[in-house]
Each structure stands twice: as structure tokens, then as C-alpha cells.
C-alpha positions in Angstrom: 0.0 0.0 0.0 0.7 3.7 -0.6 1.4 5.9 2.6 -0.1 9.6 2.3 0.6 12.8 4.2 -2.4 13.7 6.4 -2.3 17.6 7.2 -4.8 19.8 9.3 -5.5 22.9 7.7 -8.4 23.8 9.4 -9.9 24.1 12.8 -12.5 21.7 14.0 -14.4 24.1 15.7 -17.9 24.9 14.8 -18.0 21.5 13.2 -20.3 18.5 13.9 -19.0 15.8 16.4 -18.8 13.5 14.0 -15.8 15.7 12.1 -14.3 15.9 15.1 -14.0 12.1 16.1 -13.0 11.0 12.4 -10.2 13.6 12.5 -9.4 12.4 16.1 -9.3 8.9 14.7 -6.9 10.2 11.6 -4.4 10.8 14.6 -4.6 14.9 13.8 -4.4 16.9 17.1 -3.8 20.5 16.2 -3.6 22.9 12.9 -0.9 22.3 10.9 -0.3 18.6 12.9 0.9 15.8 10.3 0.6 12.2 10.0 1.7 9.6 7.8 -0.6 6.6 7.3 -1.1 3.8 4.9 -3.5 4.3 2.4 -6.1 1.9 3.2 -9.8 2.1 2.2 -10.8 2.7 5.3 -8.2 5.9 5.6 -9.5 7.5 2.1 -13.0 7.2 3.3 -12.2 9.0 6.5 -9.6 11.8 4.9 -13.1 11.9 2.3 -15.6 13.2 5.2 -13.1 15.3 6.2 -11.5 16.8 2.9 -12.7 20.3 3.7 -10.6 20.1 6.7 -7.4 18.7 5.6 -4.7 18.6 3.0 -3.7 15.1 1.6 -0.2 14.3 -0.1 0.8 10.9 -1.6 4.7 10.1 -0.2 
């Protein structure tokens, strides 16, 4: 599998809880926090919810 950059961009505040757990669950803590994960299909569907929220790269 493919690993991808995961990068908050945006704050979760004013968002619904449900933002807030999935980008909780993507391991993102704080603007500008990264992490690199695999790119499994659960992962894409997650990084999808949250899209407006975060910056994806492909490493």
C-alpha cells in the first residue's frame, strides 16, 4: 500500500462531532499537525468526510 501525508488545515471548531471524532481517529491533534498513514480504504474514506478540513499528499 501507498502511505499519504495527512495535514490539518483547518480548525475543527464549529464542526459537527462526528468531524471531530473522524479527524481524532486520523491521529490529527492540532492545525498544521501531520501524520503519515497507509492508504487503506478505510483511511480514504475518513480523509473523504473530512476533505474540507485537511490537505492530503501521496509520499
Amino acid at each position: 500500500m501507498a502511505k499519504i501525508k495527512i495535514t490539518q488545515i483547518k480548525s475543527v471548531i464549529d464542526r459537527s462531532e462526528r468531524q471531530k471524532k473522524t479527524i481524532e481517529a486520523l491521529g490529527l491533534r492540532k492545525l498544521n499537525h501531520s501524520v503519515e498513514v497507509e492508504a487503506t480504504p478505510a483511511i480514504i474514506g475518513m480523509v473523504r468526510k473530512v476533505n474540507h478540513l485537511v490537505a492530503v499528499e501521496t509520499i
